[in-house]
Steps between C-alpha positions, in 0.01 A plus 500: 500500500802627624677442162275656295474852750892553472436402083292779527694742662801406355342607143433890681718834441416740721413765238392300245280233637686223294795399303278486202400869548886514548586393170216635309597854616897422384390453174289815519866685598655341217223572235506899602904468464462329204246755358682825672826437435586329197167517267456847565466732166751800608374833343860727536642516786222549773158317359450165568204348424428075654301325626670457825253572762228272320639159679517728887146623446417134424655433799315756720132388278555152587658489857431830677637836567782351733628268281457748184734723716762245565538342170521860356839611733613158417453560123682822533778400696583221357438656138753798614751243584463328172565734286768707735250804567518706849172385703359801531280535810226733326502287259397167690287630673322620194520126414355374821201776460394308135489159685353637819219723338394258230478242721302703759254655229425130366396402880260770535383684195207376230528122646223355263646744178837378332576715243457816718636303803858471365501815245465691866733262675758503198501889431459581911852324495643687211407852620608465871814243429597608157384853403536701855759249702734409223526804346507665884842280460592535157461936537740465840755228413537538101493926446559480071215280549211797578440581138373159392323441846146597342515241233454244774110616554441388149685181505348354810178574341567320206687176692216503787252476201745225344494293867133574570418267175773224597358504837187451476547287221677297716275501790193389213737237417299182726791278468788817620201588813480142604868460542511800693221422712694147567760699619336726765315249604768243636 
């Protein structure tokens, strides 16, 4: 009995409940670097439309708010790093807002609805992280920036339509669900 209580306890991370959780929310970080920083479609010099934040409010859908915050500062950091950008403060926190707020809005909001359950988690992300945080950041830290700063209100509508349908696609998918389930539940 002994053996199989450290097993178990060996397996925990404080944060994340288990390696596996671990792991699974690495390759989330990867996926939104992947996505944000080198399959991004550049429009001039200051659009940038991705698909970035899809993979962090994944993360924040399928684990909770907390860990939908931490993955996201990971994914920026580590993303900024990457590619050789400043980490800009605003900017991650802007980040950690998307994985905190989707992740929170899943937990409580429209529990037997999907559809409307992550549209309001996924676009509840965009507007605090991405529309009003980011661009918070983007106005301060990058001034030649301002002009183009509106066009980010249409984009994030457009991409949080775009990850609304993978989501809960994904979250349909029986075979994707049951995996994830496995995972929590260990």
């Amino acid at each position: 009995m002994y053996a199989k209580t450290k097993n178990k306890s060996a397996n925990k991370i404080a944060l994340f409940g288990s390696v596996k959780i671990l792991v699974a929310c690495a390759m989330f970080i990867a996926f939104s670097i992947v996505f944000g920083k080198f399959l991004a479609i550049n429009i001039g010099d200051n659009i940038r439309l991705s698909l970035e934040n899809l993979s962090l409010i994944l993360a924040g859908i399928l684990f909770g708010p907390k860990i939908g915050l931490f993955t996201a500062i990971a994914a920026d950091i580590v993303g900024c790093i990457v590619r050789g950008y400043e980490i800009n403060p605003i900017i991650t926190l802007g980040a950690a807002c998307i994985g905190f707020f989707s992740g929170f809005m899943y937990l409580y909001v429209f529990k037997n609805h999907l559809v409307p359950r992550v549209a309001l988690s996924v676009f509840t992300a965009h507007i605090i992280g991405s529309m009003i945080v980011k661009s918070i950041g983007l106005y301060i830290y990058f001034p030649p920036q301002r002009v183009t700063l509106i066009w980010r209100i249409p984009s994030y509508l457009i991409i949080g339509t775009i990850e609304t349908i993978i989501i809960c696609a994904l979250l349909k998918n029986k075979v994707f669900s049951s995996q994830f389930e496995r995972l929590k539940n260990k």
